[in-house]
C-alpha positions in Angstrom: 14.6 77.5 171.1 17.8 78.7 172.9 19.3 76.0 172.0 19.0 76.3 167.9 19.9 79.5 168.4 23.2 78.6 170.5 24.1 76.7 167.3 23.1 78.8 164.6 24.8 81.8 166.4 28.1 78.2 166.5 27.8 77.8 163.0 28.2 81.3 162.2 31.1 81.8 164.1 33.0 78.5 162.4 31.6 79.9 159.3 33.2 83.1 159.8 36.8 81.5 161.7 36.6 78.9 158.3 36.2 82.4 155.7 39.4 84.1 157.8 41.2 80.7 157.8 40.9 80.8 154.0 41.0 84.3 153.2 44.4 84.3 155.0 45.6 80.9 153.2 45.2 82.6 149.9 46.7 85.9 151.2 49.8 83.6 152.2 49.6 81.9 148.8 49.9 85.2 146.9 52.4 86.1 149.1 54.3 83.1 148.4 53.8 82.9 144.4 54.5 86.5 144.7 57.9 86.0 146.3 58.6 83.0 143.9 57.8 84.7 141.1 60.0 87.6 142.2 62.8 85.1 142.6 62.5 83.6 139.7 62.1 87.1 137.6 65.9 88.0 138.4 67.0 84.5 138.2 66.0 84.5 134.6 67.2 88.0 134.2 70.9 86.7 135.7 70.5 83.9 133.0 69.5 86.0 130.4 72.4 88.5 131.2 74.8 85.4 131.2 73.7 84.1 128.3 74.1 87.0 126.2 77.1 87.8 127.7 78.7 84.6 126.5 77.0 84.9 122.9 79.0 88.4 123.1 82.2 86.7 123.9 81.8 83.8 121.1 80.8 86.1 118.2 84.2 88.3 119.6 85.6 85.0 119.5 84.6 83.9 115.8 85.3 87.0 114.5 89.0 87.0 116.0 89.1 83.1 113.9 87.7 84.8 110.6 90.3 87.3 111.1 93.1 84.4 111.7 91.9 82.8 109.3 92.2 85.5 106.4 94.9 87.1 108.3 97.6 84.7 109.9 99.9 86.4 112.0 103.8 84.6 111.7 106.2 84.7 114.3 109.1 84.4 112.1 109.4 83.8 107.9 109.8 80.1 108.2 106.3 79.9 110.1 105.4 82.2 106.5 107.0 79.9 104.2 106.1 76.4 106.0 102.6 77.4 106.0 102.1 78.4 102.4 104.1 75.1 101.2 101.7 73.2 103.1 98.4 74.4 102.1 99.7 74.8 98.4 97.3 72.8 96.3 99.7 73.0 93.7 102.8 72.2 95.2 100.8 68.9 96.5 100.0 67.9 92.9 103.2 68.4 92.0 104.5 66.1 94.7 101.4 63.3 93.9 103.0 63.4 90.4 99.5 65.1 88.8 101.5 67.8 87.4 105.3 68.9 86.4 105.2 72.3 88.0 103.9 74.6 91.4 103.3 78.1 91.9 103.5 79.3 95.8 103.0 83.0 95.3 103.6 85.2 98.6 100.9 88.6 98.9 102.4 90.0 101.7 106.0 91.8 101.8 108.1 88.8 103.2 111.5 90.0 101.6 112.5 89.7 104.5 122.5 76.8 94.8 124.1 73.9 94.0 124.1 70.0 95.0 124.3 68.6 98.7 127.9 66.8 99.2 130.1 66.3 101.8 128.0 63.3 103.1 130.0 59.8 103.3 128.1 57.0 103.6 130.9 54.9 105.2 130.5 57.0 108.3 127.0 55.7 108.7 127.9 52.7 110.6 128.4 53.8 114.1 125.2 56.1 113.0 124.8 59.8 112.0 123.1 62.7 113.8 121.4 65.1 111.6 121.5 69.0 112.8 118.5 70.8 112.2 118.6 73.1 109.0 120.9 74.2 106.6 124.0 76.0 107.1 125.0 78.8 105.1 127.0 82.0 104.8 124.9 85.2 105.7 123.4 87.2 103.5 123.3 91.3 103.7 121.8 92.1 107.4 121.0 95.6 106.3 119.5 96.1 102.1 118.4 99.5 100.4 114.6 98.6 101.0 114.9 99.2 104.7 115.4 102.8 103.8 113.4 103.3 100.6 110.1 104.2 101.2 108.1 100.9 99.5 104.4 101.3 97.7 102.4 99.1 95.8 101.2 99.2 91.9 98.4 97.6 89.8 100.4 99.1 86.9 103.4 98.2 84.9 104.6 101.9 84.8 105.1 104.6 87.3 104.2 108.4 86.1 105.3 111.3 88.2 105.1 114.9 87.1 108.9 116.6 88.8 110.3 120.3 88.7 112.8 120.4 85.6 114.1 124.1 86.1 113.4 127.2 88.5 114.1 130.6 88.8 113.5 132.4 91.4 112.7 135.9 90.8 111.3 136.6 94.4 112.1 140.1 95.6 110.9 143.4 97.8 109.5 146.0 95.3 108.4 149.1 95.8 104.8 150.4 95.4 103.5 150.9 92.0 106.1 148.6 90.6 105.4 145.6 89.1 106.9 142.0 90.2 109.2 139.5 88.5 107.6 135.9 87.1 109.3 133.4 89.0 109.7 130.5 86.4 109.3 126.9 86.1 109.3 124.0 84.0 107.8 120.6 84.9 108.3 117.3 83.2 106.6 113.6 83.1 109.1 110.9 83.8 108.0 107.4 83.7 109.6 104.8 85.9 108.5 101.1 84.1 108.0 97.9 86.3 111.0 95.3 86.0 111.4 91.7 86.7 114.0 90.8 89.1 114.3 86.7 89.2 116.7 84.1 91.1 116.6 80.6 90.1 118.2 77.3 92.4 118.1 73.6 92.4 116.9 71.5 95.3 116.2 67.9 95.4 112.9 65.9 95.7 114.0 65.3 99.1 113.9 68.6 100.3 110.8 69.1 98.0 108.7 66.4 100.5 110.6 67.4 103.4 108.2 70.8 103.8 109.2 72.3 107.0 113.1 72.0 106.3 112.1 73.6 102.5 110.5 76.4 104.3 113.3 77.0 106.7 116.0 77.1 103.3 114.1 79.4 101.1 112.8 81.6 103.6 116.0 82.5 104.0 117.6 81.9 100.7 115.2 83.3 98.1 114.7 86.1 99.1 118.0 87.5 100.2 119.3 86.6 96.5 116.2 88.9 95.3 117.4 91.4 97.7 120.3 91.1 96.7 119.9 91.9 93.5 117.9 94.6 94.3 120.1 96.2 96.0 122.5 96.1 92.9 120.0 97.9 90.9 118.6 100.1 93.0 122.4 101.6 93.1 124.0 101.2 89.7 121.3 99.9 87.6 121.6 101.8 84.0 117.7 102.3 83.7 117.5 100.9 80.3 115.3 97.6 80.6 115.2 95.2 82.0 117.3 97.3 84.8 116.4 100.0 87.6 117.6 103.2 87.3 120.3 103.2 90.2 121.0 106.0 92.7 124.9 106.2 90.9 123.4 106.4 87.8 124.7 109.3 86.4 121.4 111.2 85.8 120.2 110.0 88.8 122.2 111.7 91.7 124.0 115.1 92.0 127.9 114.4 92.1 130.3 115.5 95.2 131.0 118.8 94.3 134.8 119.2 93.1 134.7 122.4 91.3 136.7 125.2 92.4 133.7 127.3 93.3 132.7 124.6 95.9 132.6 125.6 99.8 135.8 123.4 100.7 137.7 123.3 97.3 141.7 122.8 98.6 140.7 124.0 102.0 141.0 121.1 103.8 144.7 120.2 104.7 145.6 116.4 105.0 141.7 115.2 103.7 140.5 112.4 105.0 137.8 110.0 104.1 135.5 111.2 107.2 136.0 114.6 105.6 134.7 113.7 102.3 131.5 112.6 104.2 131.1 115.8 106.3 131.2 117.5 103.4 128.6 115.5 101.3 125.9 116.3 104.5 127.0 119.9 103.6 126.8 119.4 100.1 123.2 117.9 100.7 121.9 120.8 103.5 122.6 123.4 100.8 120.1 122.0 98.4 118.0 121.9 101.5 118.0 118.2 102.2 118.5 116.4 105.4 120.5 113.2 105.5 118.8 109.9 106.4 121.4 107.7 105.8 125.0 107.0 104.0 125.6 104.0 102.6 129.0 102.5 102.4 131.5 99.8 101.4 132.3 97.3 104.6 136.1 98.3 104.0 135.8 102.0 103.5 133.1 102.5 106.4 136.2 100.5 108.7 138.8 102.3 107.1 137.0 105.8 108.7 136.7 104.1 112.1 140.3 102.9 112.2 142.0 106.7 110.9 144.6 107.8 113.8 146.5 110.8 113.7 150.1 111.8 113.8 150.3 110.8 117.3 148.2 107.0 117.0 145.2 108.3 118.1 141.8 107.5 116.5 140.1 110.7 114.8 136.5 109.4 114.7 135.9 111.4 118.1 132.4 111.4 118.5 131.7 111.9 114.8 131.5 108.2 114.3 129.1 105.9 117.0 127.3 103.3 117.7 123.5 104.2 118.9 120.4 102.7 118.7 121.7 99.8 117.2 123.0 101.5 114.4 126.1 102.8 113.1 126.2 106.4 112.2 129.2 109.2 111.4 127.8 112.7 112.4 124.9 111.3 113.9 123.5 110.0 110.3 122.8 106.3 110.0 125.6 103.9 107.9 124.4 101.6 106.0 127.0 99.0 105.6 126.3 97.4 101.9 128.9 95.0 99.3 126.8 96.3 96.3 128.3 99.5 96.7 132.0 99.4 95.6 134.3 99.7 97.4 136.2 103.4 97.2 132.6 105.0 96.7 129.8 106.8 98.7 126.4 107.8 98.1 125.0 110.7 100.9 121.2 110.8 100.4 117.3 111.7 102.1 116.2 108.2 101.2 113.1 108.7 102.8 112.4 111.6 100.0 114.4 111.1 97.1 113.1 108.1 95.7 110.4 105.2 96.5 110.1 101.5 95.1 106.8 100.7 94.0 105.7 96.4 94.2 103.8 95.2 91.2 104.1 92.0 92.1 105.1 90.3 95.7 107.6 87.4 95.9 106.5 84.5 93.6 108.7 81.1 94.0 107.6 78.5 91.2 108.6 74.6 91.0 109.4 72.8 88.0 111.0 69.6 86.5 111.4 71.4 83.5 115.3 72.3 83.6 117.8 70.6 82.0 118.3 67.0 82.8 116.2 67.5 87.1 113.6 64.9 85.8 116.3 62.6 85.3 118.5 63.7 88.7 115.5 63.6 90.9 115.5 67.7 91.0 113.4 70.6 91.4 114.5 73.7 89.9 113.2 76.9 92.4 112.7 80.3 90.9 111.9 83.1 92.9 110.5 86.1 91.0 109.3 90.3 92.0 108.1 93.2 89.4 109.0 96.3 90.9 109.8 99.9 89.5 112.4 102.8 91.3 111.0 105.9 91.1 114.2 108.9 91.3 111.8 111.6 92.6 115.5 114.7 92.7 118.5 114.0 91.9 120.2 116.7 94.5 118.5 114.5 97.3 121.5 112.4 97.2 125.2 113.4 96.5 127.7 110.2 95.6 131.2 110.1 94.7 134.5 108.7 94.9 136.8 109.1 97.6 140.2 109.7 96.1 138.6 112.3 93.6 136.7 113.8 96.6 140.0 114.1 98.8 141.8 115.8 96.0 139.4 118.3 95.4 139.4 118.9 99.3 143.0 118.4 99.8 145.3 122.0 100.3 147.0 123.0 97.5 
């Protein structure tokens, strides 16, 4: 009997050491899958984070090629150029022989002829080495646009509504009496978009040679269009197909030579530097402020070179270079060969008129010119609609020296 109940009271005991042996086997099992699962909660968070951190970073990234894509950004105008030769459909056709003519048409503002000779082929033994590009003289490094205020039209004409007259009856009164009207008139004036073209000849070489075509008439086209542009924008006549030019002569106020003027015969020995000091006068009494002057290259270099009795130089400090440009009484030169020489226009630019852009550069290609089919030649036009809207005439005040210096000179 003692003995069964030895065992039983064994058994009960390994019983109970086997319950504790599992009971803490499954408490170190939840502990473990506890831990593990713990461990792998934040490494799947880290993951997650990383993951949607570099989704983040692509869509930034696709968005930044859309944007490239719609949007290129070019270093210089022959990147411009190149590129829209290259991807021109038209121009490819054109160079396949599928059609006679190309249209390359330019959306952004990036207004920024003859034969090629002088080649021998008897110098080609020894061998030739080609320079990159094509040499020519400069064009203007400073036009009218680059101080004209430039918008852009969906119209072909330009309406703006300007003072015509004013009186000014502005006064003190006393009580109980009644004011003067001051007066006014207004009047619609109507500036109509022209078209301003240059047209030159190239060969088929240059037409298949893309990147050196790009380099030329990145270059070329557009400063003959700016050329021009500058022409008009100063003596255009207004009457179409023209501009109406600042020196037109319903366009700008005249230097002031009457006899009531501030400095009639009051200046002794007048100078061409004193015909400009008075234009800026001229100018701040109709309550303008200059922005620029725009001169001959011989008549600005005449002022810079005037000496006195004595050889030395009069400019003084009224005529300097700063900030990279030239200016005479701390107003900005514009040095321009489409104004004459002997002449001067004094203006606000940034007030007194602004160009409006109907239509960006367009260059066009065609056979169709003469005898080019025959010659192996590509006639280039380059082609802008824009209108010049004269906003006040007594923003600007132009003249002519000798008349100016007379009027100025002592009698």
């Amino acid at each position: 009997m003692e003995e069964n109940k030895t065992k039983q009271e064994l058994d009960a005991l390994v019983n109970k050491i086997d319950s504790k042996i599992e009971e803490s086997s499954q408490q170190v099992r939840d502990n473990v899958k506890n831990e593990v699962d713990s461990f792998k909660s934040n490494e799947i968070k880290d993951l997650l984070d990383k993951h949607t951190n570099v989704v983040d970073r692509l869509d930034k990234i696709e968005v930044e090629n859309k944007k490239a894509a719609s949007f290129p950004v070019y270093k210089t105008k022959n990147e411009a150029f190149t590129d829209a030769f290259e991807k021109s459909e038209s121009l490819k056709a054109m160079k396949s022989g599928n059609t006679d003519r190309a249209n390359v048409e330019f959306k952004s503002d990036v207004l920024i002829s003859g034969a090629f000779s002088g080649a021998n082929s008897s110098r080609d033994v020894t061998g030739v080495q080609m320079v990159d590009g094509i040499k020519r003289d400069p064009a203007a490094y400073t036009n009218l646009r680059d101080i004209i205020p430039v918008g852009s039209t969906t119209s072909n004409v330009i309406r703006f509504v300007k003072e015509a007259s004013w009186t000014d009856n502005a006064a003190a009164v006393a009580e109980g009496s009644a004011p003067s009207d001051s007066e006014f008139t207004l009047s619609a004036n109507d500036a109509v978009v022209q078209k301003l073209t240059s047209v030159m000849t190239i060969s088929q070489e240059m037409l298949d040679d893309t990147p050196a075509l790009g380099s030329y008439l990145s270059n070329r086209i557009p400063a003959k269009i700016n050329s021009l542009l500058d022409t008009q924008l100063l003596t255009g006549n207004g009457t179409s197909p023209n501009l109406q030019g600042l020196l037109d002569a319903a366009a700008a106020a005249e230097f002031d030579i009457a006899s009531s003027a501030p400095f009639y015969h009051a200046i002794e020995a007048a100078q061409d530097l004193d015909v400009i000091i008075v234009a800026l006068n001229q100018l701040a009494l109709a309550n303008y402020q200059a922005s620029a002057i725009v001169l001959n290259p011989t008549d600005f270099h005449k002022i810079y070179l005037l000496k006195d009795g004595q050889d030395a130089y009069l400019r003084g400090n009224s005529v300097t270079s700063a900030d990279g440009f030239l200016r005479i009484n701390g107003v900005r030169v514009v040095v321009n060969n489409q104004c004459n020489s002997g002449e001067f226009i004094v203006g606000d630019f940034s007030q007194g008129s602004q160009i409006w852009q109907r239509e960006g550069l367009n260059i066009a290609f065609g056979y169709e010119d003469s005898d080019n089919f025959s010659k192996y030649l590509v006639s280039v036009r380059g082609m802008m609609r824009i209108a010049h809207a004269i906003y006040s005439s007594n923003a600007y005040v132009w003249g002519t020296f000798s008349t100016a210096k007379t009027s100025l000179e002592t009698a």
